[in-house]
C-alpha positions as CSV (number, residue, x, y, z in Angstrom):
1,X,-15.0,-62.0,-35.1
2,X,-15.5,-58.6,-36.7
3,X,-17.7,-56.0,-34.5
4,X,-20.6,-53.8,-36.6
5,X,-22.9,-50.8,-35.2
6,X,-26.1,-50.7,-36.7
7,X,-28.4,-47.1,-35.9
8,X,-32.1,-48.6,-34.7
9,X,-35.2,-46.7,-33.6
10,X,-35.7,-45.9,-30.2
11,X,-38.9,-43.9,-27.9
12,X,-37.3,-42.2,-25.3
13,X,-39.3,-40.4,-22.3
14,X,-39.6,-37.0,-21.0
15,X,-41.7,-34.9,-18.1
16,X,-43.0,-31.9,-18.9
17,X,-45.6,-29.2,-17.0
18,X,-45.1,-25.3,-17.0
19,X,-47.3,-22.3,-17.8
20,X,-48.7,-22.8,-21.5
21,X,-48.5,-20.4,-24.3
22,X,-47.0,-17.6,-22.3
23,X,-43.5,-17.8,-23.9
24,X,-42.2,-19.1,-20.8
25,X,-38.3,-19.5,-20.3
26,X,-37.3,-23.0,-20.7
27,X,-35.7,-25.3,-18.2
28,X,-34.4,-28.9,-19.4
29,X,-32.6,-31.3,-17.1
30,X,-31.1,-34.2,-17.0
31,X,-30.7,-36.8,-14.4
32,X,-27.7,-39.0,-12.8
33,X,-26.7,-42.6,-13.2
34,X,-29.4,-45.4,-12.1
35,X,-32.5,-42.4,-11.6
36,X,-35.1,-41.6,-13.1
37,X,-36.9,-38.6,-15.1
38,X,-39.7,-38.9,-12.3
39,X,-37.0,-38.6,-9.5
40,X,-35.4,-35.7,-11.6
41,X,-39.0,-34.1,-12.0
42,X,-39.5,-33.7,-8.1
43,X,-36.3,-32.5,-7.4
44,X,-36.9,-30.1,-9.9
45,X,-40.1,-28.5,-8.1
46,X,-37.6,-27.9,-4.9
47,X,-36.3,-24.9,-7.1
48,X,-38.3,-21.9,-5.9
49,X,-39.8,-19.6,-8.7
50,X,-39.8,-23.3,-10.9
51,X,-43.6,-23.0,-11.4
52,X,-42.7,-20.2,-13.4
53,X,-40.9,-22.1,-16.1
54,X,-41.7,-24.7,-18.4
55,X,-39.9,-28.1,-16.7
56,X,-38.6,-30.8,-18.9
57,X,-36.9,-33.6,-17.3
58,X,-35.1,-36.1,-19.7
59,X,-34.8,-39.5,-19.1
60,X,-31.8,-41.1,-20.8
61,X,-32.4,-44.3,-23.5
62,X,-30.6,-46.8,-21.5
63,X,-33.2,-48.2,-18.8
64,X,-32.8,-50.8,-16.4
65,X,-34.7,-52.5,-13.1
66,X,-32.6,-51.0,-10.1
67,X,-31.2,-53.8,-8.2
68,X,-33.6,-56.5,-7.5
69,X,-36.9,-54.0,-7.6
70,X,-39.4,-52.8,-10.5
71,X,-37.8,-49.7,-10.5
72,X,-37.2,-48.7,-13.7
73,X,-34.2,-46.0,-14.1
74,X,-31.5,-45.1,-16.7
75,X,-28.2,-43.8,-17.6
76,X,-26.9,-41.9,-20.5
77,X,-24.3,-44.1,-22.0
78,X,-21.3,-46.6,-20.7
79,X,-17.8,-46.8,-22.0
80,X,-18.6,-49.1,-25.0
81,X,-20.3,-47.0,-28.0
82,X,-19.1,-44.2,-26.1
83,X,-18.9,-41.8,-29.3
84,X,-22.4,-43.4,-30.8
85,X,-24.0,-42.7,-27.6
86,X,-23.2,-39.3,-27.0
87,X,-24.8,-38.5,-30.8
88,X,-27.6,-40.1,-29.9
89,X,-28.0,-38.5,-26.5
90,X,-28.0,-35.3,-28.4
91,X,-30.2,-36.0,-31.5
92,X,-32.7,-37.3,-28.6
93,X,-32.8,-34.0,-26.8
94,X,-32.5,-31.8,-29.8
95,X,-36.4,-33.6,-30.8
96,X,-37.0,-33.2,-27.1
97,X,-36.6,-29.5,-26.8
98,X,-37.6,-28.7,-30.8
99,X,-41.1,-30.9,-29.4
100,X,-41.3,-29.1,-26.1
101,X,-41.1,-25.5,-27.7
102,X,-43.3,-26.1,-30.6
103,X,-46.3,-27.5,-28.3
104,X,-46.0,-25.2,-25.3
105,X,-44.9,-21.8,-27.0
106,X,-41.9,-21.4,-24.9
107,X,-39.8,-18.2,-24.9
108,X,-35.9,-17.8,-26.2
109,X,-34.1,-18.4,-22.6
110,X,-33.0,-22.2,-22.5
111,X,-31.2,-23.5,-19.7
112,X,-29.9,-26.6,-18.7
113,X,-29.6,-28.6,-16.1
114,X,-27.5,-31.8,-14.9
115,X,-27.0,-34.1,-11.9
116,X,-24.3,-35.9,-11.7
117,X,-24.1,-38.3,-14.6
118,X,-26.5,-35.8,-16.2
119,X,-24.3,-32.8,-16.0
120,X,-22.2,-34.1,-18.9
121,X,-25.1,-34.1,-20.4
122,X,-26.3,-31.4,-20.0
123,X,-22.9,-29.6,-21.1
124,X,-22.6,-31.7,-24.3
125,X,-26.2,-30.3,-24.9
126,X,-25.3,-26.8,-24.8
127,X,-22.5,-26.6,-26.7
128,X,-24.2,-28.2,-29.9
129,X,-27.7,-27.5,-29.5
130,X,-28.7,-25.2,-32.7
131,X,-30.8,-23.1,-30.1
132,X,-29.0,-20.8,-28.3
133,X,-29.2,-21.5,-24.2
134,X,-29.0,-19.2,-21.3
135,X,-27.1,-21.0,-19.0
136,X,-26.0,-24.5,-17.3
137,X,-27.0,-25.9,-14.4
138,X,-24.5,-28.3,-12.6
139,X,-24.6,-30.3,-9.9
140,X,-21.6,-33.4,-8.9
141,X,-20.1,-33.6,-12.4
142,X,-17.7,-32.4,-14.4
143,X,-17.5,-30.4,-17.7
144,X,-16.7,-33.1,-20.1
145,X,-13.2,-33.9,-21.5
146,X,-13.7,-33.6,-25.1
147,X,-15.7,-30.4,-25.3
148,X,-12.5,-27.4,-26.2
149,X,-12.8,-23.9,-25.4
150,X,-14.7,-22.8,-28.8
151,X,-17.5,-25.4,-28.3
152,X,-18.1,-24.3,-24.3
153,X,-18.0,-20.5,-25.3
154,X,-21.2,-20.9,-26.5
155,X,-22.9,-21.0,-22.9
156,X,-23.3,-17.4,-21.7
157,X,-22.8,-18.9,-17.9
158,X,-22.4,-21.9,-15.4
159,X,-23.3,-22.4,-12.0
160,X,-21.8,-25.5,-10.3
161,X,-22.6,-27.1,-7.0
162,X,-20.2,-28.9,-5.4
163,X,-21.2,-30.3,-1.8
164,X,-17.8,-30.4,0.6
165,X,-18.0,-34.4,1.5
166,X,-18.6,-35.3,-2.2
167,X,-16.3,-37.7,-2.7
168,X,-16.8,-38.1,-6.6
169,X,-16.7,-34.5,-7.4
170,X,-14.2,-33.3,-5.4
171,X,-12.8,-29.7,-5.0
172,X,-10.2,-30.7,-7.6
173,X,-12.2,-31.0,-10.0
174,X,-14.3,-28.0,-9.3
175,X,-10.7,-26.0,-9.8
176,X,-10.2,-27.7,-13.1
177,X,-13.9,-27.0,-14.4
178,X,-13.5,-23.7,-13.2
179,X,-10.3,-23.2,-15.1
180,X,-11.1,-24.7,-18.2
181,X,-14.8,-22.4,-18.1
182,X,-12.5,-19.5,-17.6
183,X,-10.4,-20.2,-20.3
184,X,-13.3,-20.0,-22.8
185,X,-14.3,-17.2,-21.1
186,X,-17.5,-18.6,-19.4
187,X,-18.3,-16.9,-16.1
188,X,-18.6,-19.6,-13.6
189,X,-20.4,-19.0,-10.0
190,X,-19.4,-22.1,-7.6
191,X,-22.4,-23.1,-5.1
192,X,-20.3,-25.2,-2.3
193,X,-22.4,-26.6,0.3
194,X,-22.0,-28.9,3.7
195,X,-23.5,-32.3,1.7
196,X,-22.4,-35.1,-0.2
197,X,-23.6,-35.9,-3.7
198,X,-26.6,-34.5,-3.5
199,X,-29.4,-32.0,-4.5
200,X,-30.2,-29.7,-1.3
201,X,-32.1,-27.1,-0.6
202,X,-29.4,-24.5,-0.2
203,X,-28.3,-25.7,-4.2
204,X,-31.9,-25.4,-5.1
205,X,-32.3,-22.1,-3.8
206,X,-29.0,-20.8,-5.8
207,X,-30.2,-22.5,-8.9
208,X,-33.2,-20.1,-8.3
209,X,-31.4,-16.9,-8.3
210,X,-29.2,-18.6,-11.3
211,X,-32.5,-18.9,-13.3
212,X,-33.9,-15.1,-12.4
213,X,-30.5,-13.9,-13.4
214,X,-30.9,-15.9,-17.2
215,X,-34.3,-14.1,-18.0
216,X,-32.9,-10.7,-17.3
């Protein structure tokens, strides 16, 4: 049996409200395993000053029914393909954010955003997107493994959340992340709050004051 890739065309989806034609700031996020870009949408709108910026939220290529339900969700990629994937992912939300700009005259701040699954994302995003960004968002993930120091040098700052009974992100890897972004010289601010894997309002309103501090 011999194994072959073949590329094939694909629609992905994406959410997207702001002020129009103000050259808004830009703010681009990415959701975790098994969500959706709805779900990722609302929790978006918990970030005070949001309405503010122009809101995309991606929803990866990979859908699926969740459980036995009709609801549809999505995850980025799975360890098969792995490297085909993540090029895709990219190419996808290169078109996503080239489209977005063009049609609602956004400004030159980008920033990023990930939840869990999504924070790879969001990462991988930054550090080979052709337009500069302003900054990462990231919530109950971690940087990923193959990006080096030169690539991740090219975000101008992170802000990680990190709730204390997160038992997938734990405060280990929160020191590594915080290492490696040091290493590339990245400042890093670390949100820890009393949660689990989760978005909560305390996390929403330091992604807030994250975002205020990207337009300056």
């Amino acid at each position: 049996m011999i194994e072959r890739n073949i590329e094939a065309r694909v629609h992905g989806r994406y959410l997207v409200d702001g002020p129009r034609g103000a050259q808004a700031p830009l703010l681009v996020s990415f959701h975790g395993y098994a969500e959706s870009a709805d779900f990722d949408f609302a929790r978006l709108q918990e970030i005070p000053g949001v309405e503010q910026w122009v809101t995309v939220a991606v929803q990866g290529l990979h859908r699926f029914y969740r459980g036995r339900s009709n609801d549809v969700v999505a995850s980025w990629m799975t360890k098969q393909d792995r490297e085909l994937a993540m090029s895709d992912n990219v190419a996808y939300t290169t078109d996503v954010v080239q489209s977005v700009s063009k049609e609602w005259s956004t400004g030159k701040t980008l920033v990023l955003s990930g939840f869990s699954q999504g924070v790879a994302m969001a990462f991988r995003c930054a550090a080979s997107l052709k337009q500069p960004v302003s900054g990462v968002i990231a919530l109950g993930g971690d940087v990923p493994p193959e990006l080096d120091a030169d690539m991740l040098k090219r975000i101008p700052g992170v802000l990680i959340g990190h709730g204390t009974r997160d038992e997938w992100y734990t405060a280990e890897k929160v020191a590594s992340d915080k290492r490696r972004l040091a290493a590339a010289g990245v400042p890093v601010e670390v949100c820890t709050f009393e949660g689990g894997h989760e978005w909560t309002s305390e996390f929403a309103a330091a992604a807030s004051r994250f975002l205020a501090a990207c337009r300056r």
